[in-house]
N, C-alpha and C positions, 0 to 999 in steps of 0.2 A: 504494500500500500504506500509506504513513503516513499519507495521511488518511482513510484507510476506517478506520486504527488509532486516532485521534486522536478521530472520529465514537464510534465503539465506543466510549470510554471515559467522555468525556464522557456518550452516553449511560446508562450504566449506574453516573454518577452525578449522573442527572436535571440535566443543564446544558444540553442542545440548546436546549432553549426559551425559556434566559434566553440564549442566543448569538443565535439569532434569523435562522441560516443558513438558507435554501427550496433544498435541495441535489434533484434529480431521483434518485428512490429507487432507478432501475434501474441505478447504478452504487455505490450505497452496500452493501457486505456486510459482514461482519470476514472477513479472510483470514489466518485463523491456521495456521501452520503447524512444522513441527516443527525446519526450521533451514533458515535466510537467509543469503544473506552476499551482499552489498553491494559493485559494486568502484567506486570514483571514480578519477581522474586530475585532474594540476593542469596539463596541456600542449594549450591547443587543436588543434583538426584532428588531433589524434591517434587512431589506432585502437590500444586494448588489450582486448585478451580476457581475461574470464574462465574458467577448465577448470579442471571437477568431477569428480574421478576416484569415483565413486562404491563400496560396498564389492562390485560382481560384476565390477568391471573397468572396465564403461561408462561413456567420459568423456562428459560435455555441455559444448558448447563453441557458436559463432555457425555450426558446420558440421552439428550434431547438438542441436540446442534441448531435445528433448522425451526422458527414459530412460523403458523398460520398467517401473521403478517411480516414476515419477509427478515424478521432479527435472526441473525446467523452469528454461530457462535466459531473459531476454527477449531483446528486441529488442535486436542489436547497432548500437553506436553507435561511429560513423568520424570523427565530428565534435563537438566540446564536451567537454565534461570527463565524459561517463557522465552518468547511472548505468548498468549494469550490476547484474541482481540476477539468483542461483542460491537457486530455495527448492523445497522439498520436503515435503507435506503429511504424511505420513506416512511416515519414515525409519528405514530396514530395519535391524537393528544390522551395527555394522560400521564401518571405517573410511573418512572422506571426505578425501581430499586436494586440496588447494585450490591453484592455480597461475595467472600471471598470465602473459602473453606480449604483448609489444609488436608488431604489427604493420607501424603506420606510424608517424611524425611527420614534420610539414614541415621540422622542423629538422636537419639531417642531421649537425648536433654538438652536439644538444641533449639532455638527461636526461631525460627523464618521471617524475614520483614520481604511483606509483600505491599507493590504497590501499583494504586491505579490511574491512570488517565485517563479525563475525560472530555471527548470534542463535540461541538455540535458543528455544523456544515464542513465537517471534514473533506478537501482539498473544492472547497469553492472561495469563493473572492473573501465571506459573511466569516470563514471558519475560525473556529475562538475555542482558548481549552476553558471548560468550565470548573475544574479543577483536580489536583495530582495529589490524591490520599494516600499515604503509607501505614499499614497498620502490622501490629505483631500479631504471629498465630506459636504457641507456644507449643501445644501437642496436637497428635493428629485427632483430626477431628474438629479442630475447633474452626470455629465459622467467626468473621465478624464482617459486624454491618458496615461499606463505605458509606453507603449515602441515597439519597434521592432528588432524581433531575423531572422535574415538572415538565412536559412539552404544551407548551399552550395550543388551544384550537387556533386553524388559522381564522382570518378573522373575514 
């Protein structure tokens, strides 16, 4: 996603050519969408999830990837430090609750500091991070709440 966003920009202020990248076009798009969030961890071989409580109830989590309105969760990662990213092209108004839950770590008295990002108009002109929460998960299993982003109706 950042470099499809980083491509897009550059582009559309005529720099690609003086960069001088030969990038194969069938993976170059802009994917802009209407809110992102981002999870990392700083604890290798650790598994954390991120869960999108979306506003019908439906959460997306590494057990449920894809919601009935279009929120996509990726690929879950059990090893490295993430990423982890929840985006959604088109977001219903309503409110999104954002939560993290520790699965595993190899260290069985160790802390994981996990952290999230959040964008809304992700790679459009509007885009803005709405804000970067770090929270500690201490053993597996534990969950904690980042937050909650209101989407207003349009008007």
């Amino acid at each position: 996603m950042e470099l499809n966003s980083i491509i897009h920009l550059a582009e559309s202020k005529g720099l690609m050519a003086s960069i001088g990248i030969n990038l194969d076009s069938r993976v170059i798009a802009p994917v802009d969408v209407d809110l992102r969030c981002v999870l990392t961890w700083d604890t290798d071989l650790s598994d954390v999830e991120l869960i999108i409580t979306e506003p019908s109830g439906e959460k997306s989590n590494s057990f449920h990837n894809h919601s009935r309105f279009g929120g996509l969760l990726s690929r879950n990662f059990s090893r490295g430090y993430g990423p982890v990213e929840w985006m959604i092209k088109q977001a219903p108004p309503g409110d999104y609750s954002i939560d993290v839950r520790l699965y595993h770590t190899p260290d069985p008295i160790g802390t994981v500091c996990a952290s999230v990002v959040v964008m809304s108009d992700f790679d459009r002109p509007s885009q803005s991070t709405l804000g970067h929460v770090s929270v500690l998960l201490d053993k597996t299993n534990d969950t904690a709440h980042v937050g909650v982003i209101h989407v207003a109706a349009a008007p």
